[in-house]
py3Dmol code that shows the C-alpha trace and the ligand (Angstrom):
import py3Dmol

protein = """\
ATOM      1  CA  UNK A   1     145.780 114.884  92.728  1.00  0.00           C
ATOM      2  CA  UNK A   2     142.832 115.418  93.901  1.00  0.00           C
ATOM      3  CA  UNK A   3     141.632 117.905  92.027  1.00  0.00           C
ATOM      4  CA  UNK A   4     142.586 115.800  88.570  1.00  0.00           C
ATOM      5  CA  UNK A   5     140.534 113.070  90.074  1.00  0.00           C
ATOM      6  CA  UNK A   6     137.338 115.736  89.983  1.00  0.00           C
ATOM      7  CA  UNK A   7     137.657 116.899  86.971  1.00  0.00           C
ATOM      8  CA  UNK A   8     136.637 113.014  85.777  1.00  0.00           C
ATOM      9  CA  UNK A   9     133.278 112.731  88.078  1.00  0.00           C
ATOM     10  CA  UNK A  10     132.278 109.893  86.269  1.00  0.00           C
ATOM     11  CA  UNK A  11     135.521 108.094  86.278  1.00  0.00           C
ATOM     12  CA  UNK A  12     135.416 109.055  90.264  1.00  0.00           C
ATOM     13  CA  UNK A  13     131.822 108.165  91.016  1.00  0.00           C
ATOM     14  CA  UNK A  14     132.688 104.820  89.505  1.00  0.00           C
ATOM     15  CA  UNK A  15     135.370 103.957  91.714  1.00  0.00           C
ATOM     16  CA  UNK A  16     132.725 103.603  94.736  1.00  0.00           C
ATOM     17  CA  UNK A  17     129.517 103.078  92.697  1.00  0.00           C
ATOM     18  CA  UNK A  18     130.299 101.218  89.665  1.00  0.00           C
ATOM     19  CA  UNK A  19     127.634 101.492  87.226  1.00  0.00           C
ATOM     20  CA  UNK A  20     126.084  97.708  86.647  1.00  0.00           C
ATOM     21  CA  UNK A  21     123.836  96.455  84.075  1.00  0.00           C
ATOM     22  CA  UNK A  22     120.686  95.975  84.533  1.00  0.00           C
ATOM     23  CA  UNK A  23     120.225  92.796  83.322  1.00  0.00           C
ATOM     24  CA  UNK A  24     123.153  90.859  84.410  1.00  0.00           C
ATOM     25  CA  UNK A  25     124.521  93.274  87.022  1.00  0.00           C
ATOM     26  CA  UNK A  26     128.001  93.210  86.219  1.00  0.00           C
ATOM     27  CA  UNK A  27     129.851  96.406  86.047  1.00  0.00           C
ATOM     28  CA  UNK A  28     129.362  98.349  82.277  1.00  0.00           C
ATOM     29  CA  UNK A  29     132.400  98.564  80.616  1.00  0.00           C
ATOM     30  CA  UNK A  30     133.761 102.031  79.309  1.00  0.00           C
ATOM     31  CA  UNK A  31     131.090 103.014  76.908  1.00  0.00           C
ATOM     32  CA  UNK A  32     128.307 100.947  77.413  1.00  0.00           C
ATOM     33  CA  UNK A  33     125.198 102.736  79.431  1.00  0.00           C
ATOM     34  CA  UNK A  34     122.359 101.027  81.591  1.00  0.00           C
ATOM     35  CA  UNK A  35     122.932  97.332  79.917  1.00  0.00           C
ATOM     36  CA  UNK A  36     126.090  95.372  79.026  1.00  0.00           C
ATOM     37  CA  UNK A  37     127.237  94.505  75.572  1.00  0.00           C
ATOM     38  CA  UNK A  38     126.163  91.036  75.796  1.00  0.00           C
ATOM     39  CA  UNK A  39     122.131  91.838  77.523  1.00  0.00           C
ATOM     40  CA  UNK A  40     121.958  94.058  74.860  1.00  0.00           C
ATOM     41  CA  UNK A  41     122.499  92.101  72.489  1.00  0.00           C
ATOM     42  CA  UNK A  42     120.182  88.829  73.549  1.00  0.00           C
ATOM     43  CA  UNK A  43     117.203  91.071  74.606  1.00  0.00           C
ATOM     44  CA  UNK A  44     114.582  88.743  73.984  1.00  0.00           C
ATOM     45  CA  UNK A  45     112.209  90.671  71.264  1.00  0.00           C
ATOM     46  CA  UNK A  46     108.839  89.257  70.808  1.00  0.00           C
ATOM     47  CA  UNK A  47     108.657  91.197  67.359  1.00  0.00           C
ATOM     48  CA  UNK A  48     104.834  91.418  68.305  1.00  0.00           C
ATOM     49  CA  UNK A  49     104.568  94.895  67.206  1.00  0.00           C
ATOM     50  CA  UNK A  50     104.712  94.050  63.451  1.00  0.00           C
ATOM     51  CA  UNK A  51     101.576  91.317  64.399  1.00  0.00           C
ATOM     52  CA  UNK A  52      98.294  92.196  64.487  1.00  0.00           C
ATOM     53  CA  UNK A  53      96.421  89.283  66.205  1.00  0.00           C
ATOM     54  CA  UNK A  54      99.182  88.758  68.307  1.00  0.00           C
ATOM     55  CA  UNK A  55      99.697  86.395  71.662  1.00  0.00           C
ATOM     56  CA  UNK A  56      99.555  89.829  73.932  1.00  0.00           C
ATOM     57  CA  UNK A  57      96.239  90.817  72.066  1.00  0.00           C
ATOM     58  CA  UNK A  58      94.892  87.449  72.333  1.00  0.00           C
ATOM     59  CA  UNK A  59      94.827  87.619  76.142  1.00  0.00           C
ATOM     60  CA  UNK A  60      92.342  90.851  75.828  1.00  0.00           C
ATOM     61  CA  UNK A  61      89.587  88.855  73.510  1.00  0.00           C
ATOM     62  CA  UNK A  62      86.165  88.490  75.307  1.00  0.00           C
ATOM     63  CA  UNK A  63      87.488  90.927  77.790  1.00  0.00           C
ATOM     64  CA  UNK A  64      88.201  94.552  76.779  1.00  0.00           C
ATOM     65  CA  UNK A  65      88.301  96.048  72.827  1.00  0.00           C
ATOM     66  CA  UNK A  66      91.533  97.434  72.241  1.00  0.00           C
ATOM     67  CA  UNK A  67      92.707  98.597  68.743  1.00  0.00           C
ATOM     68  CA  UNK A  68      96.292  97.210  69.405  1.00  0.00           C
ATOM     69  CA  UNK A  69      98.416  95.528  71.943  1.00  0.00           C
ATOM     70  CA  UNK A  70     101.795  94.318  72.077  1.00  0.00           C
ATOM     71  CA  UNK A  71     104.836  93.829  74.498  1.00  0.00           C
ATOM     72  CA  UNK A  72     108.568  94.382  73.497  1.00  0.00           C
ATOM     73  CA  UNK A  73     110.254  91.517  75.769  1.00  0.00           C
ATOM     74  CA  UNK A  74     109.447  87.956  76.624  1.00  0.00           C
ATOM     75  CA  UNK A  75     109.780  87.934  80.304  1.00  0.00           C
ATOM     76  CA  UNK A  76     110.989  84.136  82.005  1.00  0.00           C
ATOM     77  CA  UNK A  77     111.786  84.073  85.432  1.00  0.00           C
ATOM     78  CA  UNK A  78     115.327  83.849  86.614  1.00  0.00           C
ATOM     79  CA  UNK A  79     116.499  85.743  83.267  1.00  0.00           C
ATOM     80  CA  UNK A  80     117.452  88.821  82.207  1.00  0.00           C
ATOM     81  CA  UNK A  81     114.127  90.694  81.942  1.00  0.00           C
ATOM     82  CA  UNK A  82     113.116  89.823  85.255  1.00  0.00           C
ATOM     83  CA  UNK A  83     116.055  91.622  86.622  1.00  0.00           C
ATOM     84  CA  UNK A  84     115.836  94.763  84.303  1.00  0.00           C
ATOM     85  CA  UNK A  85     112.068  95.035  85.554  1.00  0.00           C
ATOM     86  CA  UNK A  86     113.479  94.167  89.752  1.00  0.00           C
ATOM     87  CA  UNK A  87     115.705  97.004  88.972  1.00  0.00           C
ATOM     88  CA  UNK A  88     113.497  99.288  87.460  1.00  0.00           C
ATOM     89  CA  UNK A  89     110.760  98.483  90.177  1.00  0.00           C
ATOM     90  CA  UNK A  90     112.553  98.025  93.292  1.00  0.00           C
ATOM     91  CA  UNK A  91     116.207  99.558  92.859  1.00  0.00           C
ATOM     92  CA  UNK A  92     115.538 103.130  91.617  1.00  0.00           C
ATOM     93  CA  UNK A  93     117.041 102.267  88.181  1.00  0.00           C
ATOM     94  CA  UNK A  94     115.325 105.082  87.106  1.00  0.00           C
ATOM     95  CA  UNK A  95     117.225 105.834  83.837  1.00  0.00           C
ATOM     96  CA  UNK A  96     116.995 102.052  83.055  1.00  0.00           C
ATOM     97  CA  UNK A  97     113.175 102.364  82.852  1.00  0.00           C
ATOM     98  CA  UNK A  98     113.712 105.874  80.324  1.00  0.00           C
ATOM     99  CA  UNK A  99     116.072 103.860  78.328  1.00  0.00           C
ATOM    100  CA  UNK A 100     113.977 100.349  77.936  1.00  0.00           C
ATOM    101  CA  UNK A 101     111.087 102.697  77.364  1.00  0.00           C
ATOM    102  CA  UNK A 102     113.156 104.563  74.450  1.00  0.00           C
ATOM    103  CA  UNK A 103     113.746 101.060  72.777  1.00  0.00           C
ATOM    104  CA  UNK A 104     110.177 100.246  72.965  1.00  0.00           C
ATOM    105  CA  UNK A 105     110.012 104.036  71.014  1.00  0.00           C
ATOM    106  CA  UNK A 106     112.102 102.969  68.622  1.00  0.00           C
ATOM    107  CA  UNK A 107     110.020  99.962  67.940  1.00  0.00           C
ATOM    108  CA  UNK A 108     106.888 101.847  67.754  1.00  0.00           C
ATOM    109  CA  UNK A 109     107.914 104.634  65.116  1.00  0.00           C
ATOM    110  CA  UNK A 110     106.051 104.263  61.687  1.00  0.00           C
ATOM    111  CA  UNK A 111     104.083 100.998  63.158  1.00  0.00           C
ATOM    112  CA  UNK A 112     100.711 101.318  60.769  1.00  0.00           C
ATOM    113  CA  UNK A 113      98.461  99.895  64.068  1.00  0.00           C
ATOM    114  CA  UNK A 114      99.391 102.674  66.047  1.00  0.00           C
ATOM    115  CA  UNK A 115      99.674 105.648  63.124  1.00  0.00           C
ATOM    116  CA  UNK A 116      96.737 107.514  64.955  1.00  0.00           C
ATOM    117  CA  UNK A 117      97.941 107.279  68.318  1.00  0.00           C
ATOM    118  CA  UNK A 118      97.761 110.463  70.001  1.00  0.00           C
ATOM    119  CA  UNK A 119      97.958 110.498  73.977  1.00  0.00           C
ATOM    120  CA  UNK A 120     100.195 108.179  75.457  1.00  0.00           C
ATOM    121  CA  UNK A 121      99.421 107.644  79.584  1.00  0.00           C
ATOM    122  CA  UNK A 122     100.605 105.232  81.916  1.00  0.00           C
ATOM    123  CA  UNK A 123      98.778 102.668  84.153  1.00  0.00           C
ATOM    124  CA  UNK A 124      98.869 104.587  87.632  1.00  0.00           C
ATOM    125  CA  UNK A 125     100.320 103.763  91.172  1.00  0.00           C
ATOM    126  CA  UNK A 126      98.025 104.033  94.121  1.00  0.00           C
ATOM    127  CA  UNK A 127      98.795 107.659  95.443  1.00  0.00           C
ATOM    128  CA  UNK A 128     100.098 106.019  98.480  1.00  0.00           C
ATOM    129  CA  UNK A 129     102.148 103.250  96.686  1.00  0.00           C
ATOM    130  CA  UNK A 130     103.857 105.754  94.394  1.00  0.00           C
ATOM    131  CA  UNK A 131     104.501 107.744  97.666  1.00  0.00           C
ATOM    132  CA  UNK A 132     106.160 104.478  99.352  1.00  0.00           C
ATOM    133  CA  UNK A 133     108.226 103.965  96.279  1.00  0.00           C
ATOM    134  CA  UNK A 134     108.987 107.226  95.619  1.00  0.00           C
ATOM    135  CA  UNK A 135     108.332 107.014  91.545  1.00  0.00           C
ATOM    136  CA  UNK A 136     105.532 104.824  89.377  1.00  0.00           C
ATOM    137  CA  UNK A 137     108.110 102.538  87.059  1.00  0.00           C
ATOM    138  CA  UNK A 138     105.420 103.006  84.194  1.00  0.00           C
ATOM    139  CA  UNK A 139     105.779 106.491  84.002  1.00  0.00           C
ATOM    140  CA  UNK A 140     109.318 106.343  83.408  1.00  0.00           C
ATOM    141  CA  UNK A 141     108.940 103.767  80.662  1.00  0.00           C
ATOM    142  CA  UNK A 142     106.289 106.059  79.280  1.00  0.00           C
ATOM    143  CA  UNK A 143     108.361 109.246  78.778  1.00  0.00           C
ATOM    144  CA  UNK A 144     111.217 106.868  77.675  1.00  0.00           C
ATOM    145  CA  UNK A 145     108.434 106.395  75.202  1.00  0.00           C
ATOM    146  CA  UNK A 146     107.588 109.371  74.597  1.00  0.00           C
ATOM    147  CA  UNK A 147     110.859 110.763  74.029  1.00  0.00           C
ATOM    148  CA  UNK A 148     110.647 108.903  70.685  1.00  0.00           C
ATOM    149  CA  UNK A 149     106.770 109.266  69.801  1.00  0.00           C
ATOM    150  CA  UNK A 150     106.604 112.837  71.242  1.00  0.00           C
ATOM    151  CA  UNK A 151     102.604 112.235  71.858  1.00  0.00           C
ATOM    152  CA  UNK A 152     100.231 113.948  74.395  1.00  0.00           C
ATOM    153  CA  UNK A 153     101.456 112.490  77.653  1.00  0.00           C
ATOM    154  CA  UNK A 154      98.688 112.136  80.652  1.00  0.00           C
ATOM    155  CA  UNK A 155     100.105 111.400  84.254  1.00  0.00           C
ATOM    156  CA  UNK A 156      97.111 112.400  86.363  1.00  0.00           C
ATOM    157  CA  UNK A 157      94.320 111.744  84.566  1.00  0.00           C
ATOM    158  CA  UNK A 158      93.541 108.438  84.979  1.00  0.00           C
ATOM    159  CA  UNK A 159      93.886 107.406  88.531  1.00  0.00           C
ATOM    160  CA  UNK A 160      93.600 104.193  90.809  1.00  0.00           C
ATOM    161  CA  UNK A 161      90.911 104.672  93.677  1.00  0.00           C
ATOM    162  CA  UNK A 162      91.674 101.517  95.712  1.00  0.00           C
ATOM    163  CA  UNK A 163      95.071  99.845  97.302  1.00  0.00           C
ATOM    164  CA  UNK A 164      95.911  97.134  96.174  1.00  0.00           C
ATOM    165  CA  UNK A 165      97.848  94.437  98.017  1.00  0.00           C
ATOM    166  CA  UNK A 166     101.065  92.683  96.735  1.00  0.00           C
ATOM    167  CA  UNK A 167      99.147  90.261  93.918  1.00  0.00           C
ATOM    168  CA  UNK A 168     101.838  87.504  94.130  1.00  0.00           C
ATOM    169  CA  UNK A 169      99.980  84.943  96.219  1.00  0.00           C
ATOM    170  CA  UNK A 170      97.016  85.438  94.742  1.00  0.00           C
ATOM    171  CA  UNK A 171      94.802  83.728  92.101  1.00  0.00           C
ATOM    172  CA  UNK A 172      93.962  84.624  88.688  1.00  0.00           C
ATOM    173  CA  UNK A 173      90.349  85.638  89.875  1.00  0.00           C
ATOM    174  CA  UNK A 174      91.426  86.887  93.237  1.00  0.00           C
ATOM    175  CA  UNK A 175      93.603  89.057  91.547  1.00  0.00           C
ATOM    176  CA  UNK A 176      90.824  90.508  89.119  1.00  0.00           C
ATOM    177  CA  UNK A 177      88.586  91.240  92.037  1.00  0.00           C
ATOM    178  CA  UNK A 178      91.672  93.234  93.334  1.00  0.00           C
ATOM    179  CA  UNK A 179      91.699  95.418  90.666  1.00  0.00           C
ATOM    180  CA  UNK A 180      88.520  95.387  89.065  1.00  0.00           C
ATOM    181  CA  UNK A 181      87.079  98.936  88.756  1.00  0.00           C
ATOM    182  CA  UNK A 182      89.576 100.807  90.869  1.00  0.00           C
ATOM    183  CA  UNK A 183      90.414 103.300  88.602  1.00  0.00           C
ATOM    184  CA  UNK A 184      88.582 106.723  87.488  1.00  0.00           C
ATOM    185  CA  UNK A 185      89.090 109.754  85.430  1.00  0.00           C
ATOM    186  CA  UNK A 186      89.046 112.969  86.455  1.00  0.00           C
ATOM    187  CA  UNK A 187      88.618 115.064  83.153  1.00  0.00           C
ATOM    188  CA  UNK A 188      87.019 113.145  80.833  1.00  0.00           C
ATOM    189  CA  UNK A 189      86.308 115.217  78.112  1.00  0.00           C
ATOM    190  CA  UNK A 190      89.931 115.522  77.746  1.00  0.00           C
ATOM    191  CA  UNK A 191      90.400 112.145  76.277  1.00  0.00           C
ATOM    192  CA  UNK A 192      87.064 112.207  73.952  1.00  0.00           C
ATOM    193  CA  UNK A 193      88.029 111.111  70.052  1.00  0.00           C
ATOM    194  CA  UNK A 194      91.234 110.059  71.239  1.00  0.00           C
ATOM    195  CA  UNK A 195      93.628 107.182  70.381  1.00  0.00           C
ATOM    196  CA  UNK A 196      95.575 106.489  73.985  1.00  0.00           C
ATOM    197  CA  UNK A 197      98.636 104.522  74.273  1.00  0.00           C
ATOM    198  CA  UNK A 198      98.134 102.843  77.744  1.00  0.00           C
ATOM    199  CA  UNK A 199     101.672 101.812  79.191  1.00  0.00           C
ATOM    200  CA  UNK A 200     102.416  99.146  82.024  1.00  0.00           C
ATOM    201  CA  UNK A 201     105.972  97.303  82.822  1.00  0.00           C
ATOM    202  CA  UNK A 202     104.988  93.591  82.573  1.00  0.00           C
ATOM    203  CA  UNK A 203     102.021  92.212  81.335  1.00  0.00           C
ATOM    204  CA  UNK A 204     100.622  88.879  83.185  1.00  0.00           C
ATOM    205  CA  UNK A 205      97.398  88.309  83.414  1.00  0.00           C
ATOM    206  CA  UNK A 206      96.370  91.295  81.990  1.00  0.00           C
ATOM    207  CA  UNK A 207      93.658  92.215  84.967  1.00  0.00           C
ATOM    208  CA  UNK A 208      95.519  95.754  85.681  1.00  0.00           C
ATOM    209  CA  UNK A 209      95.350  96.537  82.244  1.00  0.00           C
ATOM    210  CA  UNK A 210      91.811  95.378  81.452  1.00  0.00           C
ATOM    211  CA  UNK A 211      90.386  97.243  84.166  1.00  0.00           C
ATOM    212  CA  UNK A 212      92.235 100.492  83.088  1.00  0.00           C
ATOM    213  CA  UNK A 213      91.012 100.556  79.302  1.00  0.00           C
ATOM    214  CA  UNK A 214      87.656  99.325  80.478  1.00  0.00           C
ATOM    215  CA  UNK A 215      86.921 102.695  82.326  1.00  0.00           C
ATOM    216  CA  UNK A 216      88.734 104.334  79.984  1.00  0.00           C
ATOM    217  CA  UNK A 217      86.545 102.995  77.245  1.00  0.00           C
ATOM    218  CA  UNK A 218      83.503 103.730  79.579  1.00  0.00           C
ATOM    219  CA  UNK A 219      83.762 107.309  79.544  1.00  0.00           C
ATOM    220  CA  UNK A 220      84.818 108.653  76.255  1.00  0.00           C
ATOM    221  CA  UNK A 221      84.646 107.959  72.833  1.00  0.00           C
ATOM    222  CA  UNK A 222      88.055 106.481  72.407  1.00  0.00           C
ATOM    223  CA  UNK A 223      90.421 103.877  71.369  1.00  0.00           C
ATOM    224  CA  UNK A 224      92.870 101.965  73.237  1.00  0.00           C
ATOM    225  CA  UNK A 225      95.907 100.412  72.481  1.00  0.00           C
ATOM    226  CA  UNK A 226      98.546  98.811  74.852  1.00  0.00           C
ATOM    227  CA  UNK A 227     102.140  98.766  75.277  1.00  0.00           C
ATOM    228  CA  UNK A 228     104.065  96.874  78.291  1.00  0.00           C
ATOM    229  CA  UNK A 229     107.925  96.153  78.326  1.00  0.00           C
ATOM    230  CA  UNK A 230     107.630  92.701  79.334  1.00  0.00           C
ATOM    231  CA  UNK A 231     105.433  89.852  78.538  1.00  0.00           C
ATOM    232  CA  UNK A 232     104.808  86.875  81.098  1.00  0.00           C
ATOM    233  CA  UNK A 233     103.290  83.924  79.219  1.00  0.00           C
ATOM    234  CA  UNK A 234     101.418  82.206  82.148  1.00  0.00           C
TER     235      UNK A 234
END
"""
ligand_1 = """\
1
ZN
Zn 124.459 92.429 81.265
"""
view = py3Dmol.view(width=600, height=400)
view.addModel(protein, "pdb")
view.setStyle({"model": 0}, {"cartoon": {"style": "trace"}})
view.addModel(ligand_1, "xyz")
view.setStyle({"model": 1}, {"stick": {}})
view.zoomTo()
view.show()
């Protein structure tokens, strides 16, 4: 008997840890992997990716010169998203984060901003927050990603020099002084004349971002487009 059971380890594994969707967290029916039917199918697109002069790149004018930006969810509190990101961030959902990142792929193939793109990197943890966490979410979304695009990917290039403290209580300018100019590369000539895909989980006010293709854009001669999973309209 117990030997049949085994020879189903997925069937088993469910009976004590029932796979649950990460959107809604009820358990997946036979079939269905990291979201239910029904998440699936009400993902919230923005559709940005087909707009040039989009809402996402509107929040970089004045600040940083990107050649494209663009976010594949709207993000609302209390929905959906918000969970898929909690999971992906907090709860180890690891394969959640490869498999939003795959969509966002899929949504990127053939798009004529982003034709050129040829390194693909994602906004780094603190050394010591990755450490605490065990994993940096937007390097999972990024080889989701990249599983589709199949571009150059850079993990330890571009790093982040300072800790920064939970941002949630903070103000818009507070939070930019948190962030600005923590980051550094270590090789840059290995980014000269290139076209990076820079990769972060949620977009919000866009000061993690901004400060990341700013020293980027310091230090080589390259472009620098965006990509996050979620959008926050604030
Ligand atoms: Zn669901």
């Amino acid at each position: 008997m117990f030997a049949k059971i085994l020879e189903y380890p997925s069937d088993f594994m469910r009976l004590f840890y029932p796979r649950l969707c990460g959107g809604c967290d009820v358990p997946l029916a036979k079939g269905e992997q990291h979201l239910c039917l029904h998440c699936r199918l009400e993902l919230p697109f923005t559709n940005f990716e087909t707009m040039k002069d989009n809402p996402v790149e509107r929040i970089f004018y004045g600040r940083v010169p990107l050649h494209f930006a663009t976010s594949l969810l709207y993000f609302s509190k209390g929905e959906k998203v918000q969970n898929i990101l909690h999971n992906i961030k907090y709860n180890e959902r690891k394969e959640l984060a490869i498999f939003m990142g795959k969509l966002i792929g899929k949504r990127l193939q053939n798009n004529p901003y982003l034709s050129d793109v040829n390194v693909i990197m994602p906004v780094p943890l603190h050394k010591n927050k990755q450490h605490l966490r065990g994993y940096n979410q937007s390097e999972l979304i990024t080889e989701g990603i990249n599983e589709v695009l199949n571009l150059q990917q850079s993990i330890n290039n571009l790093v982040r020099t300072a800790f920064t403290s939970t941002q949630t209580n903070k103000s818009r300018i507070e939070r930019w002084e948190n962030v600005e100019q923590v980051f550094n590369i270590k090789h840059p000539n290995a980014l000269e004349d290139k076209h990076i895909l820079l990769v972060d989980d949620v977009l919000t006010t866009g000061a993690t971002l901004e400060a990341c293709a700013e020293t980027l854009l310091s230090n080589n001669r390259c472009k620098v487009s965006i990509v996050t999973l979620a959008y926050a309209a604030i």
